[in-house]
N, C-alpha and C positions, 0 to 999 in steps of 0.2 A: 545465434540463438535469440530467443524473443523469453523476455521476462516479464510477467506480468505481475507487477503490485495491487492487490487489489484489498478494498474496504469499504465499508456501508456507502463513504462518500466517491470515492476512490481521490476528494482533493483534501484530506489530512493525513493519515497514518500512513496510505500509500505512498502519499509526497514527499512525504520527510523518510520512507525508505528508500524512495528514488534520490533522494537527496544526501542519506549514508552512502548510498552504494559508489552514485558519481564521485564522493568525498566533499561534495559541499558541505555536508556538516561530517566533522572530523570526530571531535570531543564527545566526551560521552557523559557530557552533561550540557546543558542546552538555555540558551537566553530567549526569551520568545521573539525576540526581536529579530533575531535570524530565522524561526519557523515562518511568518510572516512575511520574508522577503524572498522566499525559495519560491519561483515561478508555477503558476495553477493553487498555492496555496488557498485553502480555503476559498475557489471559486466558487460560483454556484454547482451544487452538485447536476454533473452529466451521466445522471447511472444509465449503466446498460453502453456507453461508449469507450474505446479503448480510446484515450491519451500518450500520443507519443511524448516521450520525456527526454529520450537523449539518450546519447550510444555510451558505453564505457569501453574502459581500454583496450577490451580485448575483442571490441565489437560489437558488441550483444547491444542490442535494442531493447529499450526500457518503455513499460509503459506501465499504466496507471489505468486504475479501472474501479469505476462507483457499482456496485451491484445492491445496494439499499437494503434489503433484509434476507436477501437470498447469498449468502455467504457458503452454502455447503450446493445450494442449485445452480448457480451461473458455472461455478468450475465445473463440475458434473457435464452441462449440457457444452461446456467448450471441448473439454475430453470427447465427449461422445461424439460430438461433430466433427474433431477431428481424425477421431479414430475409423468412422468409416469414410474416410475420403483418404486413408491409409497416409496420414500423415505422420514423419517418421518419429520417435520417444524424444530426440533431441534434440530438436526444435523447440521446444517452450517449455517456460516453466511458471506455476502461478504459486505467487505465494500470497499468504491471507496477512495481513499485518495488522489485524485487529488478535489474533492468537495471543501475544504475551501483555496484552493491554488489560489494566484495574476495570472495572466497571462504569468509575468517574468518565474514563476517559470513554470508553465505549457511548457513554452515554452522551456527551458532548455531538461525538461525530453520526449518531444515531438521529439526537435532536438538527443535525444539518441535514441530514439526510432527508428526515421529513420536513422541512420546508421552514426551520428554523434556525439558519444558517447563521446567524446572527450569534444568538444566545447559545446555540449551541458550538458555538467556534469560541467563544470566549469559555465557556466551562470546557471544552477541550483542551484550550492552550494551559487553562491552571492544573487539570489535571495530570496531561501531559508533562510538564517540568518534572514532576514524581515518576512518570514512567515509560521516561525517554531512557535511560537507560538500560530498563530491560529490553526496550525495541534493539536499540543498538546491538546491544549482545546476542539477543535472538537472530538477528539479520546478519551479525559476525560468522554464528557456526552456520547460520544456513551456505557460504560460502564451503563450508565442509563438510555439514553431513545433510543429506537429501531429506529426510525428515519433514511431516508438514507440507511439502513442496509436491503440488502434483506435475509430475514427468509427461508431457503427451507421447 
């Protein structure tokens, strides 16, 4: 299976989902210093490109994905694309990891998105410390209930 994380950048929220799921980050509470050293962090944003991340235990191919403001249009048109080239429901899964995210933080990865990577990764990461833990937990149940998650 292929998973897709994706967010404004697809190199914050995404990242650090790609980074619960491997277990790189464990705890469910979080030192910046660790978000910072998880690989693609806060690179310049590559929207519109999948990011390979890395496989987990069970095989599944992980990646990462910047879609900039089209959060509800990039899934849509990947669905769509795949669905007439009849590609089968469990093969991929995209989930959004900007969903359980404050504002603060949204707006941090939003400010990177548009071209102010800088300032906007530092108001990410103070926001983020407040709401790493709901990611966590959101990206816990998505391991068990399908919710949020589009199925192709």
């Amino acid at each position: 299976m292929k998973i897709i994380y994706y967010s404004y950048t697809g190199a914050h929220s995404a990242v650090i989902a790609a980074g619960i799921h491997l277990g790189t980050l464990t705890s469910q509470k979080i030192d910046r210093s660790q978000l910072v050293k998880l690989p693609l962090f806060a690179s310049p944003p590559l929207l519109y490109q999948l990011n390979y991340y890395g496989q987990d235990s069970f095989g599944n191919d992980l990646f990462t994905l910047g879609v900039g403001h089209e959060l509800i249009l990039v899934p849509k048109s990947i669905i769509s694309f795949l669905s007439l080239y009849k590609i089968r429901g469990t093969e991929i899964k995209l989930i959004n990891t900007m969903l359980p995210l404050k504002n603060l933080t949204r707006m941090g990865e939003k400010m990177a998105s548009a071209g102010m990577n800088t300032l906007g990764t530092r108001l990410f990461l103070h926001a983020m410390a407040r709401d790493y833990k709901m990611l966590y937990q959101y990206l816990k149940e998505k391991q068990i209930a399908a919710d949020d998650v589009h199925t192709v």
